[in-house]
C-alpha positions, -999 to 999 in steps of 0.1 A, spaced: -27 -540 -247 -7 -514 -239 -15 -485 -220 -21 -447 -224 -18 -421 -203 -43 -387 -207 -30 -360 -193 -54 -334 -208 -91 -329 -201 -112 -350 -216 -139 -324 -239 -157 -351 -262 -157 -388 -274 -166 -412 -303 -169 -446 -302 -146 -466 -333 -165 -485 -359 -166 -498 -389 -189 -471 -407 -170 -444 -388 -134 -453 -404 -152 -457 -436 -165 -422 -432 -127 -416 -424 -114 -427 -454 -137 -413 -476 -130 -377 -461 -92 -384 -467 -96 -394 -500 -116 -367 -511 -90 -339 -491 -64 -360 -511 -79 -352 -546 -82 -313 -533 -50 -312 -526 -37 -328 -558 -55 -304 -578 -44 -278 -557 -8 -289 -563 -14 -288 -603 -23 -248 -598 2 -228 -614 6 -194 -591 28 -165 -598 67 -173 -589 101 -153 -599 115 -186 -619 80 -188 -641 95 -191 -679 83 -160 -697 62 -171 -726 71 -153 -762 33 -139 -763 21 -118 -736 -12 -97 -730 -8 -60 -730 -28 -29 -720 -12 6 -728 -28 34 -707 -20 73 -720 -16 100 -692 -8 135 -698 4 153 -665 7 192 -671 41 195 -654 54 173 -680 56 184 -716 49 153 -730 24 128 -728 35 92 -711 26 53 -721 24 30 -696 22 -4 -708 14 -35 -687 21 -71 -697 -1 -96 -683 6 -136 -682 -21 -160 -687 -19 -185 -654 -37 -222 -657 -56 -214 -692 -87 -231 -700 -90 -242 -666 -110 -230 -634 -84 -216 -622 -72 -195 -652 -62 -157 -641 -42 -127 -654 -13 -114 -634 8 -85 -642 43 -101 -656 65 -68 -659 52 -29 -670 72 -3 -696 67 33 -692 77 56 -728 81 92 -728 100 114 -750 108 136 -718 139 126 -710 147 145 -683 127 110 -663 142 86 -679 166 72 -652 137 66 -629 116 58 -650 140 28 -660 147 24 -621 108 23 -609 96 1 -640 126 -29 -635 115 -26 -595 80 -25 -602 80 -56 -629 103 -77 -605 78 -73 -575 52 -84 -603 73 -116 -611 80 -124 -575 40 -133 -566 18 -131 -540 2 -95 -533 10 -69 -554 -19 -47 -548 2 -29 -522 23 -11 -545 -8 10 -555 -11 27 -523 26 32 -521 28 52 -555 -4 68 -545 11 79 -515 43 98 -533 41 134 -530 61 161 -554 78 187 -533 71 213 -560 33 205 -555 5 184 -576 -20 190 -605 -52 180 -613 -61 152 -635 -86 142 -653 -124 139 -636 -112 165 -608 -91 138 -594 -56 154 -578 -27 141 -579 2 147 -558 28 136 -584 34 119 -613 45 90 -597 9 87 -577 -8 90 -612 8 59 -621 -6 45 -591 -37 53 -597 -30 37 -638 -18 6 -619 -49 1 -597 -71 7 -626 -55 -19 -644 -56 -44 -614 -92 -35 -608 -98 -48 -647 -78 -80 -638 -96 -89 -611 -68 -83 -584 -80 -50 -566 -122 -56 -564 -142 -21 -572 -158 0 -546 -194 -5 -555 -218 17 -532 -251 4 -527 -283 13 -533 -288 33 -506 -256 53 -507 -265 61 -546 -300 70 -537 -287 91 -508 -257 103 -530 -282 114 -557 -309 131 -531 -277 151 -520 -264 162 -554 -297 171 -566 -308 191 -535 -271 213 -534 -279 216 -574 -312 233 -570 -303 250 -535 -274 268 -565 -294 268 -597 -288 302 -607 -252 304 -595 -243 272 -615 -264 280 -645 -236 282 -671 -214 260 -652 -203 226 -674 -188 203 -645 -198 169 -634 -202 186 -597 -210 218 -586 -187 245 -587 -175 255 -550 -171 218 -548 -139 212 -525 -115 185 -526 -125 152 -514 -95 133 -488 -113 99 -492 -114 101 -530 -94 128 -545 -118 145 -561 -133 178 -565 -168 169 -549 -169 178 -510 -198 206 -503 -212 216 -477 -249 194 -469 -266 201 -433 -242 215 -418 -215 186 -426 -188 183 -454 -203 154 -479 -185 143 -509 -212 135 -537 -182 111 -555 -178 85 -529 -201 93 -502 -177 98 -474 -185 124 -449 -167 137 -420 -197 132 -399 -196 93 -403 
């Protein structure tokens, strides 16, 4: 018998036997079957064949500093179908305008955007990069009071409304408590400026100011702190 030598601390023991290397065995042969089947997962990779049929969603947005409406248009590819595993991920994304005055970057940004899509992984970073592109001639407002800083962070926002359908970016869902609190809020400001706002048509009240958190026209001014009746976020905490 040969002989070991321990040269770390000793921090817990198990006696060898029969019913224990069974238990062994049985363990690795179950990891074993995990990780064949994870092995048989198909995941999102730059030399994945592209089928001839893919899965598309057009989205229309009409930015006033442009004269002309634009389509973007992302292709999805179906990964592991009829399986447990079976997902969309975004495969590459068009962009059509008869502006042309953007065409070169639109070609440029949609060829970058649909090989970051091909390579895998995470892609739900390039939706706070885009959002985070400001014009230096200065933004607009969108639709829903939302502004935008550019047109390129209004495709952002296109992009992560299309991964939040896909199931890559989850939603922001308050709970019941925020919407209860949200609601008291936006009644109580309502009926503080009934007469004011009488012949006002907007989702929130007019004097409403424009949300950092959310983008959105829906800050006022509740107990003495700024509260946005969108999202809920208030510069109080």
């Amino acid at each position: 018998m040969s002989t070991i030598k321990i040269k770390n601390k000793i921090v817990g023991y198990r006696v060898s036997s029969k019913k224990n290397q069974q238990d062994f065995e049985q363990a690795k042969l179950h990891l074993s079957e995990e990780q064949k089947n994870e092995a048989n997962v198909v995941r999102m990779h730059e030399r994945l064949e592209r089928p001839d049929l893919l899965k598309g969603t057009t989205y229309k947005i009409k930015p006033p500093v442009s004269d002309h409406a634009m389509y973007i248009t992302i292709n999805d590819i179906v990964l592991n179908p009829d399986t447990e595993h079976e997902k969309l991920r975004p495969y590459e994304i068009f962009i059509s305008s008869k502006n042309l005055d953007h065409y070169q970057w639109i070609v440029a940004l949609t060829r970058v955007l649909s090989s970051v899509f091909r390579k895998g992984g995470d892609v739900a970073f390039l939706v706070e990069e885009l959002k985070a592109v400001f014009d230096p001639a200065g933004g607009y407002f969108a639709g829903e009071g939302r502004y935008m800083p550019s047109i390129i962070a209004e495709l952002g926002y296109v992009i992560e409304k299309h991964f939040k359908a896909i199931g890559i970016i989850s939603e922001e869902v308050l709970d019941q408590h925020q919407k209860k609190l949200i609601e008291e809020k936006k009644q109580e400001f309502e009926n503080r400026n009934r007469q004011k706002d009488a012949f006002v048509n907007e989702s929130f009240p007019e004097g409403s100011r424009l949300c950092g958190h959310c983008s959105t026209v829906a800050m006022v001014m509740m107990d003495g702190c700024e509260t946005c009746l969108n999202c809920g976020h208030s510069k109080c905490g």
